[in-house]
SEDO-823550 format. One record per residue (C-alpha): x, y, z; residue number from 1; residue in one letter. Coordinates in pm, whole numbers, plus 50000, padded with zeros to 5 digits. Layout:
% residues N
px_py_pz_num_residu
X_Y_Z_NUM_A
...
***
This chain:
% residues 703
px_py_pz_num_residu
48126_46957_50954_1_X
48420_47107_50772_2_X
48313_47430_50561_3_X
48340_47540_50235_4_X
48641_47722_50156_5_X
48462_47781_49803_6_X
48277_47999_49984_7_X
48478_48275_50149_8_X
48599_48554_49963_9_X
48896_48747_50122_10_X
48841_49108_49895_11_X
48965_49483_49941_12_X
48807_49803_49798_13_X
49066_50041_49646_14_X
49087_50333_49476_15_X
49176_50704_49462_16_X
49044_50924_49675_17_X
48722_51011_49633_18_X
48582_50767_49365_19_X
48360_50683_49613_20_X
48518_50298_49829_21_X
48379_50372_50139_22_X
48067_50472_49972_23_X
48067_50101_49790_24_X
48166_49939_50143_25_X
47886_50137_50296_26_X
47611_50007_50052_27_X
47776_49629_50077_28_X
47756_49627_50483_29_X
47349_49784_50415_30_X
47218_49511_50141_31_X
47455_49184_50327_32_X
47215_49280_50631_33_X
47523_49315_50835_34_X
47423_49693_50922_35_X
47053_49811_50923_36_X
47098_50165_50854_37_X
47327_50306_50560_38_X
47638_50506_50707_39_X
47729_50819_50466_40_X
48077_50942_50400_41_X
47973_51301_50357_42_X
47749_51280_50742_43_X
48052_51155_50918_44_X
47807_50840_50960_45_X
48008_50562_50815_46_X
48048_50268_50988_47_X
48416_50169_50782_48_X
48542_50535_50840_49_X
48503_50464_51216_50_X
48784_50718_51420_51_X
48692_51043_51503_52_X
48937_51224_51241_53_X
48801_50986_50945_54_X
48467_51093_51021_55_X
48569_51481_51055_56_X
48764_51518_50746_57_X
48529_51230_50527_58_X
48808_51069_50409_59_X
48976_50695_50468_60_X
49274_50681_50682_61_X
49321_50308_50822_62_X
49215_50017_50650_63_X
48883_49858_50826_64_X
48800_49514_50831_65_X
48438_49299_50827_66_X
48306_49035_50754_67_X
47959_48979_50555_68_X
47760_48712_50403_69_X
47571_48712_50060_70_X
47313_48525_49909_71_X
47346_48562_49525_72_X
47113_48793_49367_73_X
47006_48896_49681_74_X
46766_48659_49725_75_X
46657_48478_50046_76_X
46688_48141_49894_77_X
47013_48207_49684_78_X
47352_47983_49800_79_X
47520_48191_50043_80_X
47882_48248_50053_81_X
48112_48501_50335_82_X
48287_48832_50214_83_X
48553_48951_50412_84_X
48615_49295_50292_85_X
48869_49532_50342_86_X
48782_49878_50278_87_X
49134_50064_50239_88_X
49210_50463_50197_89_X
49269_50656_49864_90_X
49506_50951_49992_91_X
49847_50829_49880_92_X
49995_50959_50279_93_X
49814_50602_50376_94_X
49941_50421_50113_95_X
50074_50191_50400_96_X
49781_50051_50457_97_X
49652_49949_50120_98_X
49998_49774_50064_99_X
49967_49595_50343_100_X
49595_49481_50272_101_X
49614_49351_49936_102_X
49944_49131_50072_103_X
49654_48932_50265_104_X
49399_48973_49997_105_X
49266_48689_49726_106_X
49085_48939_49500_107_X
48984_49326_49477_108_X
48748_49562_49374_109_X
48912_49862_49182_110_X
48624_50167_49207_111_X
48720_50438_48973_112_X
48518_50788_48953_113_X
48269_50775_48640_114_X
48396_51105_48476_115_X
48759_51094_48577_116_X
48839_50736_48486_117_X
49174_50622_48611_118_X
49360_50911_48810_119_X
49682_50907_49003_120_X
49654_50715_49274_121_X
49434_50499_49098_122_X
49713_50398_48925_123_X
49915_50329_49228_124_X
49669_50083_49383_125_X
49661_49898_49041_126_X
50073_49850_49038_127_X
50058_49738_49449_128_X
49798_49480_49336_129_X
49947_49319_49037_130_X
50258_49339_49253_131_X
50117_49094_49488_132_X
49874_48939_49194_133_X
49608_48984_49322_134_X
49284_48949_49090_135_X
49089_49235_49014_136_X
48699_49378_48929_137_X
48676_49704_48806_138_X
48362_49942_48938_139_X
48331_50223_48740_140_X
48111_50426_48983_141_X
47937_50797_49007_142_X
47765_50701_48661_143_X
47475_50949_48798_144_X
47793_51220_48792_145_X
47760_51525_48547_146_X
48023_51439_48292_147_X
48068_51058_48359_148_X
48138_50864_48027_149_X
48159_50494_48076_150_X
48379_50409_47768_151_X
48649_50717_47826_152_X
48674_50498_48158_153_X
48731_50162_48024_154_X
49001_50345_47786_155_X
49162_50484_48046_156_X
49189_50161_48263_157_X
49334_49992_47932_158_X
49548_50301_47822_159_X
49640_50436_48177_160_X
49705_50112_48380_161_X
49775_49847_48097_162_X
49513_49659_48215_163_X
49277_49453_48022_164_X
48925_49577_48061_165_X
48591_49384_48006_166_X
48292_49543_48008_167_X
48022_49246_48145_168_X
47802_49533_48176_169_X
47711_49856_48051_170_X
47497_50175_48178_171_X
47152_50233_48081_172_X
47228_50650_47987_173_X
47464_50856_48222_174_X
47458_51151_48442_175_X
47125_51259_48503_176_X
47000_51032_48236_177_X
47172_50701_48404_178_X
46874_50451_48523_179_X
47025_50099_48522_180_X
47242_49841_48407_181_X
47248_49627_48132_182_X
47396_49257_48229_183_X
47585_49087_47926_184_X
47548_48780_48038_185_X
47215_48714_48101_186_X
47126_49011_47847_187_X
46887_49180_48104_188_X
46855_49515_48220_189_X
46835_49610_48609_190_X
46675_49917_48800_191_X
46693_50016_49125_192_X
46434_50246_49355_193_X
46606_50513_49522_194_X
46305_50530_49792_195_X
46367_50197_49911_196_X
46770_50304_49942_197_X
46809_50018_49656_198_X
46643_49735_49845_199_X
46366_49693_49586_200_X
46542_49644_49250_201_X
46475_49423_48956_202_X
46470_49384_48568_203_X
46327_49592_48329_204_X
46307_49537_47952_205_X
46663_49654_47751_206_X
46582_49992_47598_207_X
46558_49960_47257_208_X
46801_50267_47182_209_X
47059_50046_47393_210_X
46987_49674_47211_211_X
47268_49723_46923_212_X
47508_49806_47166_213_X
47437_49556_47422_214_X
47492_49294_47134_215_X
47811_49454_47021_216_X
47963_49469_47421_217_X
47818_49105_47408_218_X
48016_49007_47151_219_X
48339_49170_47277_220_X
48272_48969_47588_221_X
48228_48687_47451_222_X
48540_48688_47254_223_X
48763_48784_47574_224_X
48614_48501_47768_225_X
48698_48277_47475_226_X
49093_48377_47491_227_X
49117_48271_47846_228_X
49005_47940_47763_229_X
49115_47706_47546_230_X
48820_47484_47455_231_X
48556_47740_47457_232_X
48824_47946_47196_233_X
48745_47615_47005_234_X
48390_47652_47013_235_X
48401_48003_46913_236_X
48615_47975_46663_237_X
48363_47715_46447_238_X
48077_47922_46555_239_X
47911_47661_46775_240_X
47632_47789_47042_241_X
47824_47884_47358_242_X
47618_47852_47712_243_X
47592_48119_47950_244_X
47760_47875_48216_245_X
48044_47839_47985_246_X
48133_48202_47940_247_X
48087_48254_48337_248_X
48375_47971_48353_249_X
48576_48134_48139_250_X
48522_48508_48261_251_X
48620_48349_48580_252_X
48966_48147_48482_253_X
49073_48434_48326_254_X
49023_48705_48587_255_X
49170_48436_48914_256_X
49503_48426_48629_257_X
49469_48803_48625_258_X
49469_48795_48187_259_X
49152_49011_48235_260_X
48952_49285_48462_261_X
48576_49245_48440_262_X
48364_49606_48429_263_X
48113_49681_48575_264_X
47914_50045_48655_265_X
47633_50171_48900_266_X
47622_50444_49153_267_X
47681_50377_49499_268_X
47550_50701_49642_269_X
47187_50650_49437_270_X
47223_50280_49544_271_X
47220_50141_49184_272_X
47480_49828_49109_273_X
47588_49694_49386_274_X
47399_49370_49447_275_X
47534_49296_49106_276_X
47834_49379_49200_277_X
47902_49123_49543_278_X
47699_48875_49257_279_X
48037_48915_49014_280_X
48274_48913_49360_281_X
48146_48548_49400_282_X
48105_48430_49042_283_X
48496_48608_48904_284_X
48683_48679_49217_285_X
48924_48329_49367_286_X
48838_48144_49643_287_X
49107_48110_49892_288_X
49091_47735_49745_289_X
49149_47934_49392_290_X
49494_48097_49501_291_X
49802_47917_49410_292_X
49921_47735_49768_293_X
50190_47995_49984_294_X
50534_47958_49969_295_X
50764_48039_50220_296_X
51127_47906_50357_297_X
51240_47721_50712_298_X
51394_47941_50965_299_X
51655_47772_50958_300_X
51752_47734_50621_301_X
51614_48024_50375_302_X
51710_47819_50036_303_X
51472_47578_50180_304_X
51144_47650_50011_305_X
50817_47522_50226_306_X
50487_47506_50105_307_X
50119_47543_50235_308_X
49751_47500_50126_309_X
49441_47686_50235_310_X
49394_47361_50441_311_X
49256_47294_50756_312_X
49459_46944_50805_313_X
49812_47177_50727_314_X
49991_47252_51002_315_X
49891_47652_51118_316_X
50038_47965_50969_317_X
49935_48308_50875_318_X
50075_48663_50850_319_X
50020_48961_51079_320_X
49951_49200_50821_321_X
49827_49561_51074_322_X
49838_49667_51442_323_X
49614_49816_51640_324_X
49673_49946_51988_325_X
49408_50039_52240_326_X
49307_50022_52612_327_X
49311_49658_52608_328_X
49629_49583_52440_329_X
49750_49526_52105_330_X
49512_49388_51865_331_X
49680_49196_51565_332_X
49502_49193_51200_333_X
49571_48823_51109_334_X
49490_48647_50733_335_X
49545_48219_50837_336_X
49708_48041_50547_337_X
49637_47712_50609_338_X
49553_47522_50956_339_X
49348_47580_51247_340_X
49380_47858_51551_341_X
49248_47776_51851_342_X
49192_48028_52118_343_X
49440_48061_52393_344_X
49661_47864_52183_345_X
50081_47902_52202_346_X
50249_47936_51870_347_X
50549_48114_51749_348_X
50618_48461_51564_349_X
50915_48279_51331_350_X
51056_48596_51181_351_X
51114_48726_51515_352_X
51177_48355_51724_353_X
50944_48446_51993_354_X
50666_48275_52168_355_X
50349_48413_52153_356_X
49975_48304_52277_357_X
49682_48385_52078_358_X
49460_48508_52373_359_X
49129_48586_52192_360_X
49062_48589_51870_361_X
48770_48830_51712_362_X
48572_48886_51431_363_X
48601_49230_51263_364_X
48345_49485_51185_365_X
48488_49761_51150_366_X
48529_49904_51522_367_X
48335_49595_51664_368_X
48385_49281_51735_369_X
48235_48898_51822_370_X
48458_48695_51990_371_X
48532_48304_51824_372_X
48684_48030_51953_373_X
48880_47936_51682_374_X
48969_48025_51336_375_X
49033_47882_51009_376_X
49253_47896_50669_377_X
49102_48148_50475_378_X
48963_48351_50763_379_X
49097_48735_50854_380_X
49057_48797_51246_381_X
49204_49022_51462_382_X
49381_48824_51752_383_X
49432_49014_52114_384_X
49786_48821_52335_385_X
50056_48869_52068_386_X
50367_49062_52251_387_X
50637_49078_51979_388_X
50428_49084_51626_389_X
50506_49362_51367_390_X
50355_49390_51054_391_X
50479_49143_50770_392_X
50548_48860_51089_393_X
50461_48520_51030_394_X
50330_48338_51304_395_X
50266_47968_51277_396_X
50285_47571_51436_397_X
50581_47525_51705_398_X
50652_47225_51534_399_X
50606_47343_51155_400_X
50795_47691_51163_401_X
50795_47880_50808_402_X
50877_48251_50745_403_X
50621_48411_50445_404_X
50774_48684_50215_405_X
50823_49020_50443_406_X
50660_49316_50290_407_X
50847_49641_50173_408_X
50714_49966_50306_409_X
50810_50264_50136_410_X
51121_50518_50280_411_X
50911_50855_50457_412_X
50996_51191_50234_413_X
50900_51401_50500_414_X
50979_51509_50864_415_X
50896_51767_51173_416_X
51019_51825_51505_417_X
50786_51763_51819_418_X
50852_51903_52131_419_X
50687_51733_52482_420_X
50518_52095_52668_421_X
50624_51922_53025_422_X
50832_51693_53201_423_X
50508_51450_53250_424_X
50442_51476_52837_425_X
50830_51416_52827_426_X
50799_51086_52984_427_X
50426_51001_52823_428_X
50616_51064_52472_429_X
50846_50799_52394_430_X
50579_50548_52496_431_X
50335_50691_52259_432_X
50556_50732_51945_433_X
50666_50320_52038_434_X
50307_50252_52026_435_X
50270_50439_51686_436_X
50569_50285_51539_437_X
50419_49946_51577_438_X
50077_50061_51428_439_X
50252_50211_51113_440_X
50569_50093_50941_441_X
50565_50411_50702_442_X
50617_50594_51037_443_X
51008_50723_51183_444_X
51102_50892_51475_445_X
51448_50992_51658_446_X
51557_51193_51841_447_X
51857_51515_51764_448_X
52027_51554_52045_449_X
52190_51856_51912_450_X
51861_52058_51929_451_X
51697_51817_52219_452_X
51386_51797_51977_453_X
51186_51449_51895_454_X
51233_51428_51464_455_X
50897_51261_51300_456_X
50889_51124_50951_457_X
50616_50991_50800_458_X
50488_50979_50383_459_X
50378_51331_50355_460_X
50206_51658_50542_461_X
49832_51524_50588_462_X
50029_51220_50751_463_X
50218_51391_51020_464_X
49934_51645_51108_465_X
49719_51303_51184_466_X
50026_51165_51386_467_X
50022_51492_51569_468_X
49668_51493_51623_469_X
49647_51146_51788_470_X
49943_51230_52000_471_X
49762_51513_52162_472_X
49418_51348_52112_473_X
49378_50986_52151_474_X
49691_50957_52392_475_X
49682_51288_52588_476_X
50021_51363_52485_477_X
50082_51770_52475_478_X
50334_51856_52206_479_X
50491_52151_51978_480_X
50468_52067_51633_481_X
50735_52280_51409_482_X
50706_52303_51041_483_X
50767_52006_50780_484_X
51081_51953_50629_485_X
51170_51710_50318_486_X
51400_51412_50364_487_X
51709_51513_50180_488_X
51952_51205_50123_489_X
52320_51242_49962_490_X
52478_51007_49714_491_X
52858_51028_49539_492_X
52924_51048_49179_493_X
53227_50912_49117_494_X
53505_50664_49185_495_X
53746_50704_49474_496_X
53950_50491_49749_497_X
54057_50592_50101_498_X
54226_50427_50368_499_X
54073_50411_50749_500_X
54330_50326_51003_501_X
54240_50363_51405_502_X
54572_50352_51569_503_X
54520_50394_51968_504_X
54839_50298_52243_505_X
54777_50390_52578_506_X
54933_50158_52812_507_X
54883_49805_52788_508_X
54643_49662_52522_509_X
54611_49884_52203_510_X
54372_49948_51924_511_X
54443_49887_51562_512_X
54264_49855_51263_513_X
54324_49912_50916_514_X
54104_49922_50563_515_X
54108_50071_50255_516_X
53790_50066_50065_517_X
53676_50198_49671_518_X
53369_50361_49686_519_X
53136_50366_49353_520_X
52826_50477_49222_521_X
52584_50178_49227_522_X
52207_50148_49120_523_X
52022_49864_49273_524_X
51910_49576_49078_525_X
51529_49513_49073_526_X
51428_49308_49421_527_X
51775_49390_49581_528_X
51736_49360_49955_529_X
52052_49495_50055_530_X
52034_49778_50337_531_X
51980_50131_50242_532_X
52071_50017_49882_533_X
52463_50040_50014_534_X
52582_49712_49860_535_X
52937_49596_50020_536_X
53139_49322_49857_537_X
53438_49157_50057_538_X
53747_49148_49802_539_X
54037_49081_50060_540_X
54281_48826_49961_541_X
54518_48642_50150_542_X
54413_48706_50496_543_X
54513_49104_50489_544_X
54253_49116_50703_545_X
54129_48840_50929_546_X
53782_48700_50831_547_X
53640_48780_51197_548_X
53650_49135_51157_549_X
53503_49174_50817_550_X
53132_49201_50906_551_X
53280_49476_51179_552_X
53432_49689_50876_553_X
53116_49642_50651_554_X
52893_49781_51019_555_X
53128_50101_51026_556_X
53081_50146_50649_557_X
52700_50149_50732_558_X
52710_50357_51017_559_X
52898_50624_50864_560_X
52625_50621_50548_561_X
52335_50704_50764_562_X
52529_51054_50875_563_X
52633_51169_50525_564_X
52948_51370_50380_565_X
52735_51713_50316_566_X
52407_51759_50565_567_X
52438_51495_50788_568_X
52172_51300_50580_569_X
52195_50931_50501_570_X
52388_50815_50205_571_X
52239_50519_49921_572_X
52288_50395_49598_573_X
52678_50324_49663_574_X
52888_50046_49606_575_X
53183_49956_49893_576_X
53414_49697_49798_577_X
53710_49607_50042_578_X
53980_49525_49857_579_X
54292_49542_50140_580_X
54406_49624_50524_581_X
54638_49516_50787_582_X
54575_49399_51127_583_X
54792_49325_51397_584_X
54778_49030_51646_585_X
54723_49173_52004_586_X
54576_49489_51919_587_X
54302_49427_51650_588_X
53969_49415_51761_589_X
53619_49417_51620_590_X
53549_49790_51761_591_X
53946_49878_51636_592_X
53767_49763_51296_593_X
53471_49903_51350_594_X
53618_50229_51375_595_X
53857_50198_51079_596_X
53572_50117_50857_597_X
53371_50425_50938_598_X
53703_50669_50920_599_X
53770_50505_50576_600_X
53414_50542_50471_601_X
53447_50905_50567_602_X
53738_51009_50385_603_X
53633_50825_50055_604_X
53275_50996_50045_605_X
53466_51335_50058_606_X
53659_51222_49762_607_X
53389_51028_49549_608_X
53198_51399_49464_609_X
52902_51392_49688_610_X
52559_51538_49613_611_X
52267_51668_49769_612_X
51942_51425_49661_613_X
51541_51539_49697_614_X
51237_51335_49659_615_X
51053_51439_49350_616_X
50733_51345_49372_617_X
50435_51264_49124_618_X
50152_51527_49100_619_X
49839_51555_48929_620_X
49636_51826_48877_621_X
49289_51879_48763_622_X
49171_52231_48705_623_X
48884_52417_48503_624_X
49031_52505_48137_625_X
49022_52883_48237_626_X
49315_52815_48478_627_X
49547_52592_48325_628_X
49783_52889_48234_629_X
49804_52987_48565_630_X
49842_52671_48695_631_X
50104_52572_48461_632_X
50274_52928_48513_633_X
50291_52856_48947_634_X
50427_52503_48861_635_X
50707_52579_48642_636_X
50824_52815_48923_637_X
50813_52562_49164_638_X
51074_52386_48932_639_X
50805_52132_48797_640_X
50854_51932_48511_641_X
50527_51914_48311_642_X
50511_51577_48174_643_X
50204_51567_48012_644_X
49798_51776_47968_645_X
49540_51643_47889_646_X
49162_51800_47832_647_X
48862_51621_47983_648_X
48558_51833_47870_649_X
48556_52106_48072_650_X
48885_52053_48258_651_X
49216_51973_48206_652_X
49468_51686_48392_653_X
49825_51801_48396_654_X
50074_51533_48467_655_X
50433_51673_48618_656_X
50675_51578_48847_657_X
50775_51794_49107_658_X
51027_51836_49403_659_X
50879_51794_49692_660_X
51011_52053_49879_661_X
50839_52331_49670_662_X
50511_52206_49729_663_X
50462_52322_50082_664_X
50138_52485_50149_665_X
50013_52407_49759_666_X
49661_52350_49843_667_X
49597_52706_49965_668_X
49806_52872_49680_669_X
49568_52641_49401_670_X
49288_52737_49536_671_X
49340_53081_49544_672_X
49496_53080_49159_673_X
49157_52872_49088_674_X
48876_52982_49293_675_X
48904_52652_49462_676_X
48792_52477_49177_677_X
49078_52290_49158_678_X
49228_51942_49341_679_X
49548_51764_49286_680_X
49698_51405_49445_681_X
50068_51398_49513_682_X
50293_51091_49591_683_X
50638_50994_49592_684_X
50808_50934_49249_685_X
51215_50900_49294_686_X
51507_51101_49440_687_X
51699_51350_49200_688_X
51999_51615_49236_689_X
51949_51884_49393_690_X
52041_52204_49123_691_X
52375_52390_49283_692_X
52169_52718_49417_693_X
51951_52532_49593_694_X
52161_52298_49752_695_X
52383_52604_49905_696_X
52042_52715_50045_697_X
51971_52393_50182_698_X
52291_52318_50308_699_X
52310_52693_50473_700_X
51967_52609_50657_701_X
52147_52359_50870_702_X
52432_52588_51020_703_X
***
């Protein structure tokens, strides 16, 4: 019998660090039955946080998959639907991996911290969401937290992240005070007993302090839901009686079209919330029947659009979306579009024209699994065979090929040398960091043969220290780590031309080619895919230069770019246009070409004013009121530009940007300004000029 896509839900948990996700996933795996005893972030228990350094440092570093069913309300009798969750990290150095979740997702939960509301990377998660629309609950969690204040959190989600917030419940007190939930909908209030871990929970009469606010949230609700649909807006509008059913309907059209974020609140540490919470998952949250169908192109033909349903009868696809490698081989994280994947079965990897063969395919928990024999549109398995996949791939039908939209990993902003300790290491090395590169696109590595050392580059400190750690950990691989350094990138300021001309006669055949190219200033447009944002644009007329060795000029242009005028470092944001040349009939080759371009390229980024760039990166810090001068004070020496302060009780948020490479070793200098009663979340913001001083600094470094 063919199931019920109506009842999968494909949904991720995100959030900023610490508002408590893995806590959430924890309690979801516990009352879904799916684990018997509750893991805990904080006892290196957690079944989601399963590697060794997740559980020593109690934080999130790769996504982890499962899959869970749920009987609404929790009851033994209620209809039951499947839950594949995702459970992704907050730390922005992983950002990687919640990008490339909520590609494959239909809906997510967005947990924020009860007293801090929406903080940085909060914010971050929100834009890679609506960037791949994907529908969104908010969980306002850690209401038992001293401080937490349930409405300066809904503000901040509709101040902070331009969201539209609707509270379909609110919290019976707060802090120490908090004891329950107050549904909207159903206008009944909920308790939970912390003895039984939350298993025994159930309604309670609506204080009677809290019944003139319920009825005023009510209302608000009510009047959202009405604005996402059109007849019930009717209704409302002449005051007619308006069914429970009907505002469900409503709450749920608008949050699948994204036009609103239902709220809810509970406390996934004391256990309180969260049955209601996988209740609203199935009620608001789409269906993979509920998504709009997936559009991708032919192969063969990338202004031909093609177009598939979450449909068994459709012929297969689905998009390799993270790589695992271990003992037995590569295992691929697949989410199946539309058709049916049989085990053992060949199909093709179309963005990369290969064969592959879908060996076994598993279900996910975390780091189990149960092997299936197929799988379906709609499901998320991991699949062991694939040779050739890299994250983004589309694999699909022999006969059907299609290529998905590719996803865009951010550039790395940081780097350090590694150094093999022996000639066995030496060999065991390359291998490794292969391996690694396939696990994480965020993740670079080459190698300077100037100083015979293995370059890493990755999103940020806490990143490469992990990389280094699972070299000499997980694969045995003994290596010198050397210090961080920031990835500097150069850029020209202003107009010039220059010719390149590669003039070589030595007996017999020659060499000759000959370009002149105008380099400009040029700032990509919104969804520009062009390389390194270089843009070239072919202006030859009249054949000055044959038509064959065009594409060789614009490949010297690009070579040159990634080697840089100043430092060696690669070049962006330019414009190339070629605009004239001269060839000559025996002699000119693609390499003579080749070689003009990158002599021309050369001699016109010496010309066109070339600068030193830095990534500047977005920080947030939240410190105790006593030590915001002294915070502010170490900042503004670090050459931080303090964008914005802002006092929450106690403590106060500053908002700056900040280059990043005068944040080195930050955590230790804040916590011995503060007492270590501060905490701060940086990630990447843009690249900027580097001020004259410190570029001669920089640039003297390197001799």
């Amino acid at each position: 019998m063919a199931r019920d896509l109506s009842r999968f839900r494909n949904i991720g948990i995100a959030a900023h660090i610490d508002a408590g996700k893995t806590t959430v996933s924890e309690r979801i795996l516990f009352y879904t039955g799916k684990t018997h005893k509750i893991g805990e972030v904080h006892e290196g228990t957690a079944v989601m946080d399963h590697l060794e350094e997740e559980q020593q440092r109690g934080i999130t570093i790769t996504a982890a998959a499962t899959t869970c069913p749920w009987r609404l309300s929790g009851k033994p009798d209620g209809d039951e639907y499947i839950i594949n969750l995702i459970d992704t990290p907050g730390h922005v150095d992983f950002t990687v991996e919640v990008e490339r979740s909520l590609r494959v997702l239909d809906g997510a939960v967005a947990v924020f911290d009860g007293r801090e509301g929406v903080e940085a990377q909060s914010e971050t998660v929100w834009r890679q969401a609506t960037k791949y629309k994907v529908p969104r609950l908010c969980f306002i969690n850690k209401m038992d937290k001293v401080g937490a204040d349930f409405e300066f959190c809904v503000r901040t989600i509709k101040d902070r992240l331009g969201a539209h917030p609707v509270p379909i419940q609110i919290p019976i007190g707060a802090a120490e005070t908090f004891g329950g939930v107050i549904d909207l909908l159903e206008m009944k209030a909920y308790s939970w007993d912390e003895e039984s871990k939350g298993r025994n929970w159930g309604e309670i009469p609506i204080p009677a302090d809290h019944t003139a606010k319920a009825d005023q949230a009510r209302a608000y609700m009510i009047e959202k839901a009405a604005e996402c649909d059109d007849a019930l807006m009717e209704k409302y509008l002449s005051e007619q009686p308006i069914t429970n059913d009907e505002i469900k309907a409503a709450l749920r059209k608008g949050t699948c079209a994204s036009a609103i974020n239902p709220v809810l609140c509970g406390s996934a540490l004391k256990y309180k919330g969260i049955q209601l919470l996988l209740n609203a998952v199935v009620y608001y949250l789409p269906s993979p029947l509920d998504k709009p169908a997936i559009v991708g192109h032919d192969p063969r033909d990338k202004n031909k659009e093609i177009i598939r349903h979450s449909d068994i009868n459709e012929p297969f696809c689905g998009i390799v979306f993270k790589i695992v490698s271990d003992q037995h081989g590569d295992l691929s994280y697949l989410r199946i579009y539309s058709g049916k994947l049989e085990s053992g079965a060949r199909i093709i990897n179309s963005t990369r024209d290969k064969r592959e063969i879908a060996s076994r395919i598993w279900e996910m928990h975390a780091a189990e699994r149960h092997q299936r024999d197929y799988a379906e549109a709609g499901d998320i398995v991991g699949i062991v065979g694939f040779k050739y996949g890299l994250t983004g791939d589309t694999v699909c039908d022999p006969d059907h090929p299609i290529i998905l939209e590719k996803m865009e990993f951010p550039e790395p902003v940081i780097s350090m040398s590694i150094e093999p300790k022996s000639a066995n290491d030496k060999n065991k090395l390359g291998e490794a960091l292969t391996v690694l590169r396939r696990e994480d696109p965020t993740f670079r590595s080459n190698f300077d043969p100037e100083t015979g050392q293995t370059i890493i580059h990755g999103m940020g400190e806490l990143h490469l220290e992990i990389i280094a750690n699972k070299l000499k950990r997980d694969m045995k691989v003994d290596v010198m780590v050397g210090k961080p350094k920031v990835a500097y990138k150069e850029t020209i300021t202003k107009l010039a031309e220059a010719q390149g001309k590669h003039v070589k006669q030595s007996g017999g055949r020659g060499q000759y080619g000959d370009c002149w190219i105008k380099l400009e200033p040029y700032t990509p447009v919104e969804g520009d895919d062009s390389e390194d944002t270089l843009l070239f644009v072919n202006e030859i007329k009249g054949g000055a230069i044959p038509r064959e060795y065009i594409p060789s000029v614009e490949h010297g242009v690009r070579q040159a770019a990634k080697s840089g005028v100043l430092g060696g470092f690669p070049m962006l944001n330019m414009k190339v246009s070629l605009f004239d040349g001269s060839y000559h009939d025996v002699d000119s080759s693609q390499i003579a070409f080749e070689q003009a371009g990158i002599l021309a390229m050369q001699a016109a980024a010496k010309k066109a004013g070339p600068v030193l760039l830095e990534p500047i990166m977005k920080l947030q810090v939240t410190t105790p009121i006593e030590f915001a001068g002294p915070v502010q004070g170490d900042l503004s020496s670090r050459r931080a530009m303090i964008e914005n302060t802002e006092n929450r009780g106690i403590t106060q948020v500053i908002d700056a940007t900040v280059p990043l490479a005068s944040m080195f070793g930050y955590a230790t200098d804040l916590r011995s300004l503060t007492q270590g009663r501060a905490s701060y979340t940086m990630e990447p913001h843009s690249y900027a000029q580097v001020p004259n001083n410190v570029k001669e600094t920089v640039l003297a470094s390197l001799k």
